[in-house]
Residue frames as qw, qx, qy, qz and C-alpha x, y, z in Angstrom:
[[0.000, 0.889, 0.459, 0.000, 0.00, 0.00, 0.00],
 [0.473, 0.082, 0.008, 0.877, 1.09, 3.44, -0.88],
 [0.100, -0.792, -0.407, 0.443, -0.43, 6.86, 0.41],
 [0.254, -0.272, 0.410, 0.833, 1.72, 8.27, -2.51],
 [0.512, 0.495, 0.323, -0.624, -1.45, 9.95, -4.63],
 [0.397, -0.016, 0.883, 0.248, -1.70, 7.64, -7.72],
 [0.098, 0.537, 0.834, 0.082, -4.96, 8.88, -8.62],
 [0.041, 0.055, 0.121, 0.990, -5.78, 12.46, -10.30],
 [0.142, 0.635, 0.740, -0.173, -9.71, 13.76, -9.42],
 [0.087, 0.341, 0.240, 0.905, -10.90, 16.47, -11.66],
 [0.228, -0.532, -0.666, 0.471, -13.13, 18.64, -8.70],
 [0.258, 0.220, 0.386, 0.858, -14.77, 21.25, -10.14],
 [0.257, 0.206, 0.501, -0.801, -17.97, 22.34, -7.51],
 [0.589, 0.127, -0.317, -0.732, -20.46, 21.24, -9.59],
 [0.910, 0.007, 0.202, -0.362, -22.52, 17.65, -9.01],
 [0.881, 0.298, -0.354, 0.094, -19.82, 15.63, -11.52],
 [0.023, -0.767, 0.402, -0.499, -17.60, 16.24, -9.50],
 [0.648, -0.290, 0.562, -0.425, -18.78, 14.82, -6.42],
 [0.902, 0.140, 0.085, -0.399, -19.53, 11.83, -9.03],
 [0.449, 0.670, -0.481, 0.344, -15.74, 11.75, -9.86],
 [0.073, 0.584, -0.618, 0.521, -14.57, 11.71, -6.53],
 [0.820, -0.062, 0.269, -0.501, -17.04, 9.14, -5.17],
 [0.933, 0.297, -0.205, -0.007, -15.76, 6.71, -7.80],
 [0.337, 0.716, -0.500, 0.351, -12.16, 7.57, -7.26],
 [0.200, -0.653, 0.496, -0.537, -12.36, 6.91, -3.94],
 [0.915, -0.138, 0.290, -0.245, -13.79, 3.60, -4.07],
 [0.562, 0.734, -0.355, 0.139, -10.61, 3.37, -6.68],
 [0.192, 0.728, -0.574, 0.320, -8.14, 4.30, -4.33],
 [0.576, -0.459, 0.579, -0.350, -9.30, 2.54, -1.23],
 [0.984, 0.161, -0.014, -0.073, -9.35, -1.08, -3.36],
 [0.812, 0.436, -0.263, 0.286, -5.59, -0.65, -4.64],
 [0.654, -0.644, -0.176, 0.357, -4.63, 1.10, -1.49],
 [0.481, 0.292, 0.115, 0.818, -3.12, 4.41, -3.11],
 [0.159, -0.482, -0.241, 0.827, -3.70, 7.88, -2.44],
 [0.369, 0.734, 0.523, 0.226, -5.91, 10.65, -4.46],
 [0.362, -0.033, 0.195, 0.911, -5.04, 13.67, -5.95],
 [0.261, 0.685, 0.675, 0.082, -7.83, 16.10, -5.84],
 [0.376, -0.279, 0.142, 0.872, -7.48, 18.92, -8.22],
 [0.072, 0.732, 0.564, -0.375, -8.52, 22.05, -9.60],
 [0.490, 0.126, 0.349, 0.789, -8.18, 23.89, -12.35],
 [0.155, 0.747, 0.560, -0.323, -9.04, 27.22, -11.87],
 [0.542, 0.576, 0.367, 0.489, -9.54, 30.09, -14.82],
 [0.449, 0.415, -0.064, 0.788, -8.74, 33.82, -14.86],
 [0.553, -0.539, -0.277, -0.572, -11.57, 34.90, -13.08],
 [0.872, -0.383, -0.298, 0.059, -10.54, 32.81, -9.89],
 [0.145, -0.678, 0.698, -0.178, -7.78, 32.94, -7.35],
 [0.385, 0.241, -0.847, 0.275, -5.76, 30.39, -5.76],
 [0.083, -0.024, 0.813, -0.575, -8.15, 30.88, -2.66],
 [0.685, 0.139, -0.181, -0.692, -10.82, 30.25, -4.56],
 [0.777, 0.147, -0.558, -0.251, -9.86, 26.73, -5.18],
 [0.306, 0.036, -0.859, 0.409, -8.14, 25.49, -2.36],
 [0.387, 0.009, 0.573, -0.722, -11.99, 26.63, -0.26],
 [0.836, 0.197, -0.255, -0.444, -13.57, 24.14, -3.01],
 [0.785, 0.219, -0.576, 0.058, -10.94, 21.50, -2.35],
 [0.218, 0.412, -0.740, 0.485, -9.96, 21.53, 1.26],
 [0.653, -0.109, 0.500, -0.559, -13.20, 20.72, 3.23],
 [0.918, 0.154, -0.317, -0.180, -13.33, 17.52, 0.33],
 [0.601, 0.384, -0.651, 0.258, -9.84, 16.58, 1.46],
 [0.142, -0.315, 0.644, -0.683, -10.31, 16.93, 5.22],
 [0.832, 0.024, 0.108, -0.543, -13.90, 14.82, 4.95],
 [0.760, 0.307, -0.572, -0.023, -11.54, 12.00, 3.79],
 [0.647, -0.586, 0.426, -0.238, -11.33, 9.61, 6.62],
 [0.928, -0.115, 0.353, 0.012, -9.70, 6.06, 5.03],
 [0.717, 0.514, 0.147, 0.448, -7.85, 7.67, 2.04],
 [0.233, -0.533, 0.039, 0.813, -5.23, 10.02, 1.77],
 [0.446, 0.750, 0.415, 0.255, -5.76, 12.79, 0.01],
 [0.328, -0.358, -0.049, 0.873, -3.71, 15.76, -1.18],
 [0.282, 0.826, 0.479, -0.092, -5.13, 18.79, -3.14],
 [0.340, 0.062, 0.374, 0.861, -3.08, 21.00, -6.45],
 [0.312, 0.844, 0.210, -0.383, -5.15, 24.14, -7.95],
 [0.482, 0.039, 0.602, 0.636, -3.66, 24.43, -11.49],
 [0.313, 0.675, 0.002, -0.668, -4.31, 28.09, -13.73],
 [0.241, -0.013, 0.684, 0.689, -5.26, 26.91, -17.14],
 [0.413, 0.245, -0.269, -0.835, -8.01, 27.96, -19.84],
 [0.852, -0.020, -0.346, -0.393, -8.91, 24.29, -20.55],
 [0.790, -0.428, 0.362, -0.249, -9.27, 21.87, -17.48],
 [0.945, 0.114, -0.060, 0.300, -8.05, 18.76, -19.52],
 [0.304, 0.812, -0.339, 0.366, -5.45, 20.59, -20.38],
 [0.115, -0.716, 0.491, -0.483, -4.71, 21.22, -16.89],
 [0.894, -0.249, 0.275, -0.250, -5.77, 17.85, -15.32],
 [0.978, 0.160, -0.098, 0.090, -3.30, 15.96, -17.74],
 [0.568, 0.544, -0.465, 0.407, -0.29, 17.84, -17.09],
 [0.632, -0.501, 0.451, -0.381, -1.06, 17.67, -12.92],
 [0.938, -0.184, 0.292, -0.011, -1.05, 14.10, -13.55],
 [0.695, 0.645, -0.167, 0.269, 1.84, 13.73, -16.19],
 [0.099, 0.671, -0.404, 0.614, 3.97, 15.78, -13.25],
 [0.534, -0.343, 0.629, -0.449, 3.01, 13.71, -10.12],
 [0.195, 0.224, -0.935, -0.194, 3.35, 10.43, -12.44],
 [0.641, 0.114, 0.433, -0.624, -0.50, 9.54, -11.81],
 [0.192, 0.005, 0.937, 0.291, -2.16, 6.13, -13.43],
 [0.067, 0.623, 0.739, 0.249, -5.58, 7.47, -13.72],
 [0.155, -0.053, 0.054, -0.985, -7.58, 10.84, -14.19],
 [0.003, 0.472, 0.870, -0.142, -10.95, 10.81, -13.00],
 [0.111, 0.008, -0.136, -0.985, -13.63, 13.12, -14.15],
 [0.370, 0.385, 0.635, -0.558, -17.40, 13.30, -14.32],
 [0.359, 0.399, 0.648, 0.540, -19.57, 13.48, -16.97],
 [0.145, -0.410, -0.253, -0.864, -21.56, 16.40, -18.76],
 [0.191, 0.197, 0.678, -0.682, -24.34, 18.03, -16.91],
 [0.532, 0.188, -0.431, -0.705, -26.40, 17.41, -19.95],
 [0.411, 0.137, -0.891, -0.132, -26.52, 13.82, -19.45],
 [0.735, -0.327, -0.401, -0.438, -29.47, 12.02, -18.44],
 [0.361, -0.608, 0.668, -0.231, -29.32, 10.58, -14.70],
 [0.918, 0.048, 0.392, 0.041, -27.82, 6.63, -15.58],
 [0.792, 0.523, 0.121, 0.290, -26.14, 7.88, -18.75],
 [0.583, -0.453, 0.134, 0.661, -23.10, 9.55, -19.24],
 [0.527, 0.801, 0.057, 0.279, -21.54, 12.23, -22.07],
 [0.777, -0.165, -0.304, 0.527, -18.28, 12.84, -21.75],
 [0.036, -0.980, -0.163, 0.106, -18.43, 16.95, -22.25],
 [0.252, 0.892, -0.333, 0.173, -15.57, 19.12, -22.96],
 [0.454, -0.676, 0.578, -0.055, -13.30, 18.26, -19.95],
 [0.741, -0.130, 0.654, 0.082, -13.68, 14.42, -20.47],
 [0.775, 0.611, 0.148, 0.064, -13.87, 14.48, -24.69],
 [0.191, 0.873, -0.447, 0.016, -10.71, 16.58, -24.39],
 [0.290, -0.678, 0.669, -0.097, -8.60, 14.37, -21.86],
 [0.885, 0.347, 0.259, 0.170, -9.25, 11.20, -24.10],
 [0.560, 0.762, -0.062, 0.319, -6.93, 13.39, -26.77],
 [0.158, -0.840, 0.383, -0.351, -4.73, 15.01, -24.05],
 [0.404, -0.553, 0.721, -0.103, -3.04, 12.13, -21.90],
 [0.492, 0.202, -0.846, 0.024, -1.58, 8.77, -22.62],
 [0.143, -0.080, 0.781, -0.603, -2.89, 7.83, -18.77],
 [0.053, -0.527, -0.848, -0.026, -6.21, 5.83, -18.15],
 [0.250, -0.274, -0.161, -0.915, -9.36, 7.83, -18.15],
 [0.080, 0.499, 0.844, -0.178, -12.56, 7.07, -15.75],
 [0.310, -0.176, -0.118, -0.927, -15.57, 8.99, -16.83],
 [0.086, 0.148, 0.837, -0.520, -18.32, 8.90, -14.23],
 [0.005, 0.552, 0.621, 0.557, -21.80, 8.58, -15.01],
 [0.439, -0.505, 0.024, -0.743, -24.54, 11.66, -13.53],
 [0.673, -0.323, 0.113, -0.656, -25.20, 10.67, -10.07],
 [0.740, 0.051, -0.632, 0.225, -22.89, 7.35, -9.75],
 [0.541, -0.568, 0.505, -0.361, -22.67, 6.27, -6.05],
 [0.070, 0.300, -0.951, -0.018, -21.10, 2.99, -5.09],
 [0.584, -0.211, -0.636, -0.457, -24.16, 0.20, -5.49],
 [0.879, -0.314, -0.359, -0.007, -22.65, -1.31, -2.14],
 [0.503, -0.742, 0.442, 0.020, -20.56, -0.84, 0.79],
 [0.873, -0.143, 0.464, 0.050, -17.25, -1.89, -0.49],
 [0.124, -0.463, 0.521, 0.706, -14.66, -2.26, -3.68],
 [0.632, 0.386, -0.348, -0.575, -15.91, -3.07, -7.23],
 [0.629, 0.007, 0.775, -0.065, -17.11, -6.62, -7.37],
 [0.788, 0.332, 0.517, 0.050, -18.56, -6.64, -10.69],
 [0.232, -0.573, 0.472, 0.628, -15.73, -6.02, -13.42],
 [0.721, 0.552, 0.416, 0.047, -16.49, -6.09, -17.20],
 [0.062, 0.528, -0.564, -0.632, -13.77, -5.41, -20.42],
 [0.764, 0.640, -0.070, -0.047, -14.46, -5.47, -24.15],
 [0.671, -0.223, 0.637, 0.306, -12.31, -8.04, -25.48],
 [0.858, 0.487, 0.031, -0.162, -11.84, -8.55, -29.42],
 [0.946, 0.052, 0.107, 0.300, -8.37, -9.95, -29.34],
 [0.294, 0.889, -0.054, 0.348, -6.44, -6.52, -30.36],
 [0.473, 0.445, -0.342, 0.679, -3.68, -5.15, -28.73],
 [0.372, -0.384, 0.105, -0.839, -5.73, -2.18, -26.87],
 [0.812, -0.329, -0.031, -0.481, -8.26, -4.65, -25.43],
 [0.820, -0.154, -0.426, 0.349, -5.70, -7.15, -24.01],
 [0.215, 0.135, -0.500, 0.828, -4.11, -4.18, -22.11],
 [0.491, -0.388, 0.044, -0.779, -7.48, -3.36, -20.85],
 [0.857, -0.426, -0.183, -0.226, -7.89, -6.99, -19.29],
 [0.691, -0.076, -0.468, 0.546, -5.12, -6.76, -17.57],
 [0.048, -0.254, 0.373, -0.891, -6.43, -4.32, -16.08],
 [0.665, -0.338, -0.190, -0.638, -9.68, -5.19, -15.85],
 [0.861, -0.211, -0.442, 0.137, -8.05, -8.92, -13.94],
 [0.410, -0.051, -0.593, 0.691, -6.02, -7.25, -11.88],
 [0.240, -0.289, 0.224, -0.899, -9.18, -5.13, -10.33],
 [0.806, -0.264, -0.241, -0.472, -11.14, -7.92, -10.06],
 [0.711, 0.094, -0.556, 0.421, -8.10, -10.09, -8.68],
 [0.216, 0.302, -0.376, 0.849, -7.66, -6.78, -5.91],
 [0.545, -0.075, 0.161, -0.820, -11.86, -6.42, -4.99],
 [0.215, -0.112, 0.953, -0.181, -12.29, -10.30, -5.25],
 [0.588, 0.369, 0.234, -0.681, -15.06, -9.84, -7.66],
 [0.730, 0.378, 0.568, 0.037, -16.24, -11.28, -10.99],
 [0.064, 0.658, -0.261, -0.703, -15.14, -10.65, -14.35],
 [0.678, 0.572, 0.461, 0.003, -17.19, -10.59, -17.46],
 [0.165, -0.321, 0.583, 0.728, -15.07, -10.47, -21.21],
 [0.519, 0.710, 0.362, -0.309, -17.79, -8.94, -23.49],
 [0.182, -0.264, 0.724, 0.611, -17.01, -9.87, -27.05],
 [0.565, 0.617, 0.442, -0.324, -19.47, -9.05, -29.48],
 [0.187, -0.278, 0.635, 0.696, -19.00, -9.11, -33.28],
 [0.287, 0.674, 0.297, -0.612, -21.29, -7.71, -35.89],
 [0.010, -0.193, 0.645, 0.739, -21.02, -8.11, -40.48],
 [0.729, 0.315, 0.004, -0.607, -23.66, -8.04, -42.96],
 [0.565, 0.545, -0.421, -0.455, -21.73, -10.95, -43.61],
 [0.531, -0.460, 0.581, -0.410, -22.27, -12.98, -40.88],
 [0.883, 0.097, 0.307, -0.342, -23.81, -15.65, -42.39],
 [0.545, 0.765, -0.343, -0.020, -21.03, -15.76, -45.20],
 [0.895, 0.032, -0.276, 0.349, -18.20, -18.88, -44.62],
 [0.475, 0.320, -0.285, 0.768, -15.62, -16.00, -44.12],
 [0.395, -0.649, 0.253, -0.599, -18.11, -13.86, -41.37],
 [0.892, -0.292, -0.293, -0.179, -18.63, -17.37, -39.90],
 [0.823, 0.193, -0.295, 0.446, -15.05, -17.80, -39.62],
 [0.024, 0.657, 0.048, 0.752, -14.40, -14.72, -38.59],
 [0.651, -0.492, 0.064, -0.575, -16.59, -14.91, -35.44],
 [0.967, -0.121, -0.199, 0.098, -15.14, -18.52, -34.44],
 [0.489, 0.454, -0.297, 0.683, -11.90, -16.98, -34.34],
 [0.045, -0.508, 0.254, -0.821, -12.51, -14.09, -32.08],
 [0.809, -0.420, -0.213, -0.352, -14.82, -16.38, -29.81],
 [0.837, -0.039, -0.416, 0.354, -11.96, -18.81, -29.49],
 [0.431, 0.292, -0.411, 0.749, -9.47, -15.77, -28.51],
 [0.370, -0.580, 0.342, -0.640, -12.00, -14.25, -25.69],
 [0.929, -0.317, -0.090, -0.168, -12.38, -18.22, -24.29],
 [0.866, 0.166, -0.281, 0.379, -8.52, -18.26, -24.37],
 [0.017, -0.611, 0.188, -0.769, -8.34, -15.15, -22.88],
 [0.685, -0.573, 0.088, -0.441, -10.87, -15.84, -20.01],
 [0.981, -0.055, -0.102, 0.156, -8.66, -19.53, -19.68],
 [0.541, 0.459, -0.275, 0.649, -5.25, -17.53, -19.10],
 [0.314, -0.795, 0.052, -0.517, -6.01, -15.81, -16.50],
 [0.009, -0.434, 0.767, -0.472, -4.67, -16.05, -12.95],
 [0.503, -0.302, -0.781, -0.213, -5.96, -18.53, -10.74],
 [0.271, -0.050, -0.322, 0.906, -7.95, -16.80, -8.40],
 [0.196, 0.176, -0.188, -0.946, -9.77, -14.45, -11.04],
 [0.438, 0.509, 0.719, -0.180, -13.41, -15.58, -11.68],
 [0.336, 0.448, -0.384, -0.734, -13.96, -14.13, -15.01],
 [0.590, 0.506, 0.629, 0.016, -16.45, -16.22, -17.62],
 [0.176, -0.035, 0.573, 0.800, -16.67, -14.93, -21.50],
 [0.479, 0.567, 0.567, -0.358, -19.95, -13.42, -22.73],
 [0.152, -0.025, 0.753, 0.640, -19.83, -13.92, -26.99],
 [0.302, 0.657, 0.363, -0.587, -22.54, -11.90, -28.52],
 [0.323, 0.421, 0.643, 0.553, -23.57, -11.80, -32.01],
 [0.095, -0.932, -0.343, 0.068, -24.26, -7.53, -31.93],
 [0.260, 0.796, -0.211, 0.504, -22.90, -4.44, -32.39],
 [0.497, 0.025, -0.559, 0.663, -20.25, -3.89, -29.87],
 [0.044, 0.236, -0.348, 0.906, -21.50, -0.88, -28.64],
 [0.727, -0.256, -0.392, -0.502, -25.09, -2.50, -27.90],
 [0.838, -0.067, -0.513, 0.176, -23.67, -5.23, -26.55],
 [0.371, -0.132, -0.548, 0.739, -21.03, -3.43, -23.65],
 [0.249, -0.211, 0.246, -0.913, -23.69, -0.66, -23.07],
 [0.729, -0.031, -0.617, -0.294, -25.92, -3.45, -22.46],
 [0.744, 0.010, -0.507, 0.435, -23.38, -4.93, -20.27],
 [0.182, 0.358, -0.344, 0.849, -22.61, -1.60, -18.28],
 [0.584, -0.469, -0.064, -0.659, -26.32, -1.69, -16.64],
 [0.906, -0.262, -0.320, 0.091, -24.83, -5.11, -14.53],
 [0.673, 0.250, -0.287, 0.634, -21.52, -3.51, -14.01],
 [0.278, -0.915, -0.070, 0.283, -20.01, -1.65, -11.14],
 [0.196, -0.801, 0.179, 0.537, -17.14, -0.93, -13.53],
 [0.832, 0.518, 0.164, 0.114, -16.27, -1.10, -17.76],
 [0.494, -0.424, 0.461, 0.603, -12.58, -1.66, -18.89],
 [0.674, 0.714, 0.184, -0.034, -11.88, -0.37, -22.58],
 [0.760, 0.079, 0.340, 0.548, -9.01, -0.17, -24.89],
 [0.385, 0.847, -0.089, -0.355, -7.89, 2.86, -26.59],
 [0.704, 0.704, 0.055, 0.075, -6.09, 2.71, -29.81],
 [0.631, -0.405, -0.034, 0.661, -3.21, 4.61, -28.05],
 [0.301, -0.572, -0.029, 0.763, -1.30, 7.57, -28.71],
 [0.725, 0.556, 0.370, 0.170, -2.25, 9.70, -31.46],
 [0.685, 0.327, -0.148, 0.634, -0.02, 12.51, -33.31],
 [0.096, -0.778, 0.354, -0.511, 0.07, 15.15, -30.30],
 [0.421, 0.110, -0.818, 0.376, 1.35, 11.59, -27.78],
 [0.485, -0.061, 0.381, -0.785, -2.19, 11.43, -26.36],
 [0.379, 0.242, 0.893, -0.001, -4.33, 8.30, -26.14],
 [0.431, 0.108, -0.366, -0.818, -7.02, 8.99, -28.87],
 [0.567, 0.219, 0.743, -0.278, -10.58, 6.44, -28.45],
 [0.049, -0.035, -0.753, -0.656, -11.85, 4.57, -31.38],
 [0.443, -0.279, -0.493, -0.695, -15.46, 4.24, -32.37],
 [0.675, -0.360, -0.635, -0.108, -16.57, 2.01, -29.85],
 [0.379, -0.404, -0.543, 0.632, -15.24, 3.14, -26.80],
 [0.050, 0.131, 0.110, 0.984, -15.96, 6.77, -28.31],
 [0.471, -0.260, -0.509, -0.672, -19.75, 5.54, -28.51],
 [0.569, -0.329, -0.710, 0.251, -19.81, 3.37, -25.45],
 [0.268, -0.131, -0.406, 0.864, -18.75, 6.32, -22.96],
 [0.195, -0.095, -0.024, -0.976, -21.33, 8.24, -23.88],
 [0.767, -0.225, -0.227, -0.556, -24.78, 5.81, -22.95],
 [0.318, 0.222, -0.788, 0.479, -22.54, 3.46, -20.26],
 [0.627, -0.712, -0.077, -0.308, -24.49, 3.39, -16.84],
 [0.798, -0.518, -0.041, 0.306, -21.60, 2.39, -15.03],
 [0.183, -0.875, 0.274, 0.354, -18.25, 4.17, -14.90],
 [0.781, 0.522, -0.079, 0.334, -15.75, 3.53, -18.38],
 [0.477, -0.738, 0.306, 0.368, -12.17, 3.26, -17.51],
 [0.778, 0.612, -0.080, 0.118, -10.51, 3.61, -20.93],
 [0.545, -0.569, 0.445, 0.426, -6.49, 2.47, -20.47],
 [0.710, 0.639, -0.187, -0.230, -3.94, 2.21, -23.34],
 [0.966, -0.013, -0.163, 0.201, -1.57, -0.20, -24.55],
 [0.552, 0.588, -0.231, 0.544, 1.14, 2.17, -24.45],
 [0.235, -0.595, 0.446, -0.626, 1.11, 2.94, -20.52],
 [0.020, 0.207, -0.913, 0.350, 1.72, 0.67, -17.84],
 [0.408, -0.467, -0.777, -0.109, -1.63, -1.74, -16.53],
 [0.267, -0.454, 0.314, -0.790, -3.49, 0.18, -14.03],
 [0.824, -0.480, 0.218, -0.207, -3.65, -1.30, -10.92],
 [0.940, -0.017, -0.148, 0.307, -0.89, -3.74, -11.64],
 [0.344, 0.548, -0.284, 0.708, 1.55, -0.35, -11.47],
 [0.232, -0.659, 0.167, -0.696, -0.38, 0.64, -8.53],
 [0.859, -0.505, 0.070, -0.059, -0.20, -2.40, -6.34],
 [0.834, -0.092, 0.088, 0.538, 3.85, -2.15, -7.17],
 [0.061, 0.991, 0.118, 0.003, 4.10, 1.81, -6.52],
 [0.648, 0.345, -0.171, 0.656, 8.07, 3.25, -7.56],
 [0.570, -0.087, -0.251, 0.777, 9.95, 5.47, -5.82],
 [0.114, -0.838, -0.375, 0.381, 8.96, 8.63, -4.78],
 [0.628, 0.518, 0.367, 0.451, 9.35, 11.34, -7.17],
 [0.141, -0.196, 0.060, 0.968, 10.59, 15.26, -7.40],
 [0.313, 0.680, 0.657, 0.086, 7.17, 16.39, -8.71],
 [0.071, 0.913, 0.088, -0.392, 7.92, 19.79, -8.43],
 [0.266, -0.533, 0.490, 0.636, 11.10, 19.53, -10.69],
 [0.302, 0.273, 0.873, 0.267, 8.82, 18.21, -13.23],
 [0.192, 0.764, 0.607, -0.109, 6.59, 20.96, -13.41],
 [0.639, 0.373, -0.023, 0.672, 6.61, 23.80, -15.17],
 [0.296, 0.216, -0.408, 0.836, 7.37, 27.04, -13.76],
 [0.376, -0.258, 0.163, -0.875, 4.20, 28.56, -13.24],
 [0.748, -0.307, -0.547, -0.217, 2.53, 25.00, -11.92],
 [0.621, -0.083, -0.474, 0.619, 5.28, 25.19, -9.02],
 [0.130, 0.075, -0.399, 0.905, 4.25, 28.33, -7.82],
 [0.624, -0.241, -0.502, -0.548, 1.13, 26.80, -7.65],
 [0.867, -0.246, -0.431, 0.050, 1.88, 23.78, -5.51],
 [0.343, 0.119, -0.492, 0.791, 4.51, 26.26, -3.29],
 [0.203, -0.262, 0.148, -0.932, 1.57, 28.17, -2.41]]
């Protein structure tokens, strides 16, 4: 266990927020890390503006640690990815839109940006998520289709279910007008086999089962998300500014989910598997740039 904050919250006084930091915390207290809850305030604002939004959250924390950054930028992502980039975080947490229905999700500005903006996992929280149950995340679900992206996502997705002792469902769904066609047939046999070979690798330990759907993906895991207390996705990885970028499906999923979407990429370390084997403490401040440090001095 590490108290070292692992875990970036985007806190922003507004309902997502709270919906953010709710998840996060059921986050931190599974892998036994610390949160990071931060603020990004705009010109308009001071420094004591934010730290009288963020210090009665951090001081209400009674099982987690928590520290608390205020960060001057114009666009939050912006400001949320390079907090976490600079204090070597594995996940950013954020709410969703306040547009979004209460069950559903949209990711809004902040979250649509910080897809594009960090290489680091993403959670986007739906409106109005609370934890179902006293306790860590028991029921764990990742789209699977054999790819690159969607094997780093079950390794994450097994090592949260491995950490909260829960269940874990590998939703593989596949979808051609040419299903019926020798080559869709084929096609679909294939990608079965690799999520049953998948589910059959795993640690022992890890309850996880395969659920092989004949449906659009994105049906199929938003479907899936109404059982879940948490969806793993793949991203594509980095695109050309060295930011994860989401492909169709996860692009489409996040936005009608009912349960929180943790989108990870291949190109950054498993989450949770980094965080239950936290490195060295870091210089954060030498890492930032100038005008973040006289942020975090003050």
């Amino acid at each position: 266990m590490t108290d070292h904050p692992k875990i970036v919250v985007g806190i922003d006084g507004t309902p997502r927020g709270e919906d953010a930091l709710a998840f996060a915390t059921v986050l931190a207290r599974m892998v036994g890390c610390g949160l990071l809850l931060a603020y990004i305030y705009g010109a308009d604002e001071t420094l004591a503006d934010a730290h009288a939004l963020l210090d009665p959250r951090r001081d209400a924390m009674t099982d987690v640690t928590a520290e608390v950054t205020a960060y001057s930028d114009s666009f939050p992502a912006r400001g949320l990815a390079r907090i976490a980039a600079a204090r070597h975080a594995d996940v950013i947490v954020v709410g969703s839109s306040h547009r979004a229905g209460i069950g559903l999700m949209l990711p809004g500005s902040t979250g649509e940006r910080l897809l594009h903006e960090t290489s680091r996992a993403v959670a986007i929280v739906p409106r109005y998520w609370r934890p179902p149950h006293t306790g860590p995340l028991v029921r764990v679900g990742c789209g699977y289709d054999g790819t690159q992206r969607s094997e780093a996502a079950l390794a994450t997705a097994t090592a949260l279910t491995r950490v909260g002792g829960g269940e874990l469902d590998v939703v593989h769904a596949f979808w051609s007008a040419s299903l019926g066609s020798p080559v869709g047939i084929a096609v679909l046999a294939d990608l079965e086999a690799r999520a049953d070979a998948a589910v059959r690798s795993l640690p022992p330990g890890v309850w996880a089962h395969a659920t092989a759907q004949i449906d659009d993906p994105v049906h199929a895991l938003v479907a899936s998300s109404r059982e879940l207390d948490v969806l793993v996705l793949g991203s594509p990885g980095k695109g050309p500014l060295n930011a994860a970028v989401t492909g169709s499906v996860s692009s489409h999923v996040i936005r009608e989910a009912s349960c929180p979407v943790l989108v990870v990429t291949h190109e950054a370390p498993p989450v949770v598997v980094g965080l239950e084997h936290p490195g060295e403490e870091v210089d954060v401040l030498a890492e930032m740039p100038s005008a973040e440090k006289q942020v975090a001095d003050a």
